[in-house]
Backbone as CSV, one residue per row, in Angstrom:
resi,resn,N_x,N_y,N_z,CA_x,CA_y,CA_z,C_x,C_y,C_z
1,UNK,-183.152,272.616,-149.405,-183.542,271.604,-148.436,-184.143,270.405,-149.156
2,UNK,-183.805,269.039,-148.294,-184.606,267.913,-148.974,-185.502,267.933,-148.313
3,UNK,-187.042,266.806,-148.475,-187.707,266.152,-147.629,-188.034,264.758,-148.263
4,UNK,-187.584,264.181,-146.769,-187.848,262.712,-147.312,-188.888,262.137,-146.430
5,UNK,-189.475,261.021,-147.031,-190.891,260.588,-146.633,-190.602,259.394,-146.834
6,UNK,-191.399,258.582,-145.910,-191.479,257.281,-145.526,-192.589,256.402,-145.455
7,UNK,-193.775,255.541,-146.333,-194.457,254.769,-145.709,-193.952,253.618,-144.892
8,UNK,-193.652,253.714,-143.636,-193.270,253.139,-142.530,-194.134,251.683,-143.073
9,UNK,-195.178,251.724,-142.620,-195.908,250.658,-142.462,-195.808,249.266,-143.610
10,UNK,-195.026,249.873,-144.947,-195.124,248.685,-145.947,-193.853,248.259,-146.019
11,UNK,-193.090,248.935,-145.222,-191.614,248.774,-144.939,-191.252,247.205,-145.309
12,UNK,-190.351,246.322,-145.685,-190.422,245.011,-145.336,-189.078,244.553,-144.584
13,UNK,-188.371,245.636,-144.501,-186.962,245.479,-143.549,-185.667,244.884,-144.319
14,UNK,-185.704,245.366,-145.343,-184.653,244.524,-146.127,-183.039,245.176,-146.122
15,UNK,-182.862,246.008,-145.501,-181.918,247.023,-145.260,-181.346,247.832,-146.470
16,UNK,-181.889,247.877,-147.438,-181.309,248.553,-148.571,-181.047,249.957,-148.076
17,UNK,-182.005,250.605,-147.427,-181.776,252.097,-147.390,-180.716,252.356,-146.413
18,UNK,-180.378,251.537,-145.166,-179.616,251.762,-144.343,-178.202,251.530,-145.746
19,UNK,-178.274,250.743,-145.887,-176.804,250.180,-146.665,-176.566,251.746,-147.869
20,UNK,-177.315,252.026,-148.131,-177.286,253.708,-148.779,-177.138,254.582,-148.167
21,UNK,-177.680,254.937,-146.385,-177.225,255.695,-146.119,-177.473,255.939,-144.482
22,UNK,-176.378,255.101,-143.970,-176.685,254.414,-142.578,-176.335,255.617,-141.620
23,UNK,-176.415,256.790,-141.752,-176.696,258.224,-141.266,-177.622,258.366,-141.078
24,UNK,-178.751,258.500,-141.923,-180.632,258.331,-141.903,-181.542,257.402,-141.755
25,UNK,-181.197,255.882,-141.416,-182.061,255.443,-141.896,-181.431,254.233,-140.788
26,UNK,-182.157,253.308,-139.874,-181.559,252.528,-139.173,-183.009,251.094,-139.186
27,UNK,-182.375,250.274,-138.749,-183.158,248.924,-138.435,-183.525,248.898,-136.861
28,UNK,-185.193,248.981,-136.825,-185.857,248.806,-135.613,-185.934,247.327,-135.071
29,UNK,-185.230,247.523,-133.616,-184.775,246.579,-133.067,-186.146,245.420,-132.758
30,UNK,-187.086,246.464,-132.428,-188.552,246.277,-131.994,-189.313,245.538,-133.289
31,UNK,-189.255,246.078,-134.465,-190.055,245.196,-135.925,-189.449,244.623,-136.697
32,UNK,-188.103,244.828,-136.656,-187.407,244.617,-138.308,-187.591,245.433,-139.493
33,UNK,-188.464,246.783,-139.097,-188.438,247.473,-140.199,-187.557,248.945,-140.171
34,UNK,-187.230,249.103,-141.265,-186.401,250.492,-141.127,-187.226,251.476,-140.874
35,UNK,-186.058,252.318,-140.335,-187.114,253.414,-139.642,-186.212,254.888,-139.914
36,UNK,-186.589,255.851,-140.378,-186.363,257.207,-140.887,-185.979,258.080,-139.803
37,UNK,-184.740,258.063,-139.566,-184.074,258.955,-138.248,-184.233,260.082,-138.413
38,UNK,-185.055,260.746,-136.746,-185.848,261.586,-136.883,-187.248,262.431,-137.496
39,UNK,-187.782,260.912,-138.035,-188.981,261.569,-139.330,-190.348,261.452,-138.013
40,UNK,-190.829,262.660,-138.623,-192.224,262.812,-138.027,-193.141,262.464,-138.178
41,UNK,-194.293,261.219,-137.892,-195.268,260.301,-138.350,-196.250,261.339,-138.254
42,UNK,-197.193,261.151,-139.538,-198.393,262.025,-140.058,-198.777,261.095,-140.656
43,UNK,-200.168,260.602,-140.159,-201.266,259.788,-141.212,-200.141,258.434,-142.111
44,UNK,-199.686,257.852,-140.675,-198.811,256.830,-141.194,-197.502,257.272,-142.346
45,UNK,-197.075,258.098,-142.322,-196.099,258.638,-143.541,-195.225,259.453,-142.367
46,UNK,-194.021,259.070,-142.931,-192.337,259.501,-141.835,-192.156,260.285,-142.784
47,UNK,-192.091,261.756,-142.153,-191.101,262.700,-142.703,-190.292,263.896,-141.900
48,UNK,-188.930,264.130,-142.600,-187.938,264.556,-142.043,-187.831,265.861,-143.140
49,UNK,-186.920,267.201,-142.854,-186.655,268.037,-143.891,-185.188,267.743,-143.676
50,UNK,-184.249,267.898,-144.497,-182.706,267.661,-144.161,-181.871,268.873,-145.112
51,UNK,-180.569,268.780,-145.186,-180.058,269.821,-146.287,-179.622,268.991,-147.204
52,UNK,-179.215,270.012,-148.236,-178.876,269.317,-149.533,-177.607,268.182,-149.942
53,UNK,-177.194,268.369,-148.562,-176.016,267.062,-148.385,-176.289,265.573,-148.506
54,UNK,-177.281,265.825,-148.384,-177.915,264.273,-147.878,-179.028,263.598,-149.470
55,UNK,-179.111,264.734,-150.392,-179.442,264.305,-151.601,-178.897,263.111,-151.992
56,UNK,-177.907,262.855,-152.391,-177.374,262.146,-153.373,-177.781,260.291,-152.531
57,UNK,-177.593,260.196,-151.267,-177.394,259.152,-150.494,-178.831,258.604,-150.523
58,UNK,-179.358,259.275,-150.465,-181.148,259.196,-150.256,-181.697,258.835,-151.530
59,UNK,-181.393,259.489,-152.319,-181.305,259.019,-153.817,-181.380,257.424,-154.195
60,UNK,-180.001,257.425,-153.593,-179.865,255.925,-153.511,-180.805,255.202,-153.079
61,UNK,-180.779,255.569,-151.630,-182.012,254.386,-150.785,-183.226,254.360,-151.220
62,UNK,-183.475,255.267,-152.048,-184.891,255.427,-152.447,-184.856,254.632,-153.895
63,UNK,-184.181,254.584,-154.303,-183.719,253.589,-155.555,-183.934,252.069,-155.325
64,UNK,-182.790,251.917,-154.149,-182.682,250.266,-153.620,-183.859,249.850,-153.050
65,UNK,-184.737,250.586,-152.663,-185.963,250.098,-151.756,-186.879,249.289,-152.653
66,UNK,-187.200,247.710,-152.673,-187.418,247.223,-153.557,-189.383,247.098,-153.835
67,UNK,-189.690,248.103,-152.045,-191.137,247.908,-152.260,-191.973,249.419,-152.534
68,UNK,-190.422,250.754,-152.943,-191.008,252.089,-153.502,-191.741,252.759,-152.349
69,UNK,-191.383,252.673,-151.551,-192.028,253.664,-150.249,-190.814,254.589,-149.869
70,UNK,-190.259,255.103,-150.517,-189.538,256.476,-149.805,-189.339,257.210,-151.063
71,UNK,-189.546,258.306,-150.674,-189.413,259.997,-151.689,-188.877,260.414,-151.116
72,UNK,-187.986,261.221,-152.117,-187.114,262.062,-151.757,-187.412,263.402,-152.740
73,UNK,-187.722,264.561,-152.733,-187.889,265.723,-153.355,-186.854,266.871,-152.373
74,UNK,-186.464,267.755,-153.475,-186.023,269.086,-153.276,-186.730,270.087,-153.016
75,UNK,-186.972,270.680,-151.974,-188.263,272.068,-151.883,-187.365,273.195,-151.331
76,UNK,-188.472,274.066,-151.315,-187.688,275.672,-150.867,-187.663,276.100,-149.698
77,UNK,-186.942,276.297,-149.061,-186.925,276.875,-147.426,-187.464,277.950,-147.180
């Protein structure tokens, strides 16, 4: 399983992560900031668990994100 995490709040909306992996990750119509499909807000931080399919794409977005607010780690089910 992955889990990916989100500081929502420093977001700046630049769409990199959607353009990596527009399955997870969409542009809020409401802020302009991306927003982590399906992630569960805890103490301002979006997180989702997903399967290992979704590694490689996330990878990416977490790469392109030019202000370093999304992790992506592998954990154990």
């Amino acid at each position: 399983m992955i889990r990916i995490t989100q500081q929502r709040a420093k977001c700046i909306g630049c769409n990199a992560c959607v353009e990596a992996d527009a399955f997870r990750w969409r542009i809020s119509r409401r802020d302009g900031k991306c927003t982590l499909v399906h992630g569960v807000e805890k103490k301002n931080f979006y997180s989702v668990l997903v399967g290992d399919d979704e590694y490689e794409s996330n990878v990416r977005a977490a790469a392109n994100c030019p202000v370093n607010i999304i992790k992506v780690e592998k954990i154990r089910a």
